[in-house]
C-alpha positions, 0 to 999 in steps of 0.5 A, spaced: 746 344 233 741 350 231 739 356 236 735 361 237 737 367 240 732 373 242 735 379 246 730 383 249 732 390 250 731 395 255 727 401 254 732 406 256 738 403 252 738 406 245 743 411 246 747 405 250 746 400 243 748 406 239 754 407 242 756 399 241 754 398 234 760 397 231 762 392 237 756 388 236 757 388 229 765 385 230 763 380 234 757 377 230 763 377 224 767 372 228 760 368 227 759 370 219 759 363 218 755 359 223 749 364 222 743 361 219 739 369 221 740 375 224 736 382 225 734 388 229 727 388 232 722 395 232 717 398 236 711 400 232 714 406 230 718 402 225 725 405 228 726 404 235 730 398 236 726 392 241 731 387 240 736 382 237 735 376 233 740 372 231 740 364 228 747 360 229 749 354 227 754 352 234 757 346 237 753 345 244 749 348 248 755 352 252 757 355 245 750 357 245 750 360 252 756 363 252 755 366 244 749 369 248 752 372 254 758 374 252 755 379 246 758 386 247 750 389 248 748 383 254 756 385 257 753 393 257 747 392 260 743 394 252 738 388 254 733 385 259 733 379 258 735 374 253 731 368 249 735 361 248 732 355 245 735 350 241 732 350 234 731 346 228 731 350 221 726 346 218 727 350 211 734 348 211 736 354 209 740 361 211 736 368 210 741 370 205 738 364 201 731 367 201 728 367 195 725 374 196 731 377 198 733 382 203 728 388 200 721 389 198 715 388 203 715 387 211 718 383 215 716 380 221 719 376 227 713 371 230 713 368 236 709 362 238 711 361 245 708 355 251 704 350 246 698 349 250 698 341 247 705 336 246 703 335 240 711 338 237 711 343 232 707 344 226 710 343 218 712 349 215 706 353 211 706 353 204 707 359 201 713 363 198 714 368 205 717 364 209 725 367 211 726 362 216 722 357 220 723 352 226 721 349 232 723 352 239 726 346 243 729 344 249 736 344 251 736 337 249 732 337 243 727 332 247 721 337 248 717 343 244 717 349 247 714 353 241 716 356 234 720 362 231 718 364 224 721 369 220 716 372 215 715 377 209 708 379 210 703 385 209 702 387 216 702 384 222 696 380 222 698 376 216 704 374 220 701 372 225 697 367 222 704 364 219 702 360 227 696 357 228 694 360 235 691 355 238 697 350 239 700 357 243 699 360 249 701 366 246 704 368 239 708 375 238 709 378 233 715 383 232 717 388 226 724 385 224 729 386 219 735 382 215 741 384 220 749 386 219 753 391 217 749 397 214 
């Protein structure tokens, strides 16, 4: 089973996630082959950290649950809340499998969150920028809850039009970067 896991941080919590660094980075190594993608968000400025990423490949939900919440950086506190959805990687591959690499051009995280119609995700969209992509689903798989992209692009509007906005309540756009040890 396929989740999206999205930690929020706090805004107080840079020099506490940069104390941790290396035990985030230990701990997602116990995952290395589960993950499907992973990454810091940033805040406008491009080099303060907003949140965490992570694309895994586990065996029910209470995996999930406890991958989350067991993080170094949830335990301590680094995060304000954290976004859990069963997901479907509808590109059938990991970010280490995109064709652009990890290099060259921005990269986005798109959120489109609370579908304001049950008409279940959309296709992908065409085009060579599509890192990953998927459904956000229910815990059982049963319902669409939204969509998580991630996506080389431009700027930041040309990553939010990846999600067609009206089939969102709100679709979020986060500058993102491919994760792991620097």
């Amino acid at each position: 089973m396929e989740f999206f896991c999205y930690h929020r941080d706090r805004s107080d919590s840079l020099p506490l996630r940069g104390k941790l660094g290396e035990e985030h980075w230990s701990y997602m190594d116990l995952f290395a082959e589960q993950l499907i993608a992973r990454g810091p968000t940033f805040a406008a400025d491009g080099e303060t950290p907003t949140g965490s990423v992570h694309i895994v490949d586990l065996p029910d939900p209470a995996a999930a649950r406890a991958f989350a919440f067991d993080e170094p950086n949830y335990q301590a506190g680094v995060y304000r809340d954290v976004l859990l959805r069963r997901w479907r990687n509808m590109l059938g591959r990991t970010m280490w499998d995109f064709p652009g690499g990890s290099g060259g051009g921005d990269r986005y995280l798109v959120l489109g969150l609370g579908p304001e119609r049950t008409d279940g995700p959309a296709e992908p969209p065409a085009g060579e920028d599509l890192i990953a992509y998927g459904p956000l689903l229910s815990d059982d798989a049963a319902a669409w809850l939204g969509t998580a992209a991630l996506v080389r692009a431009p700027d930041a509007e040309t990553a939010r039009a990846v999600l067609a906005p009206h089939r969102y309540a709100d679709v979020e756009v986060h500058a993102w970067e491919f994760g792991g040890r620097r």
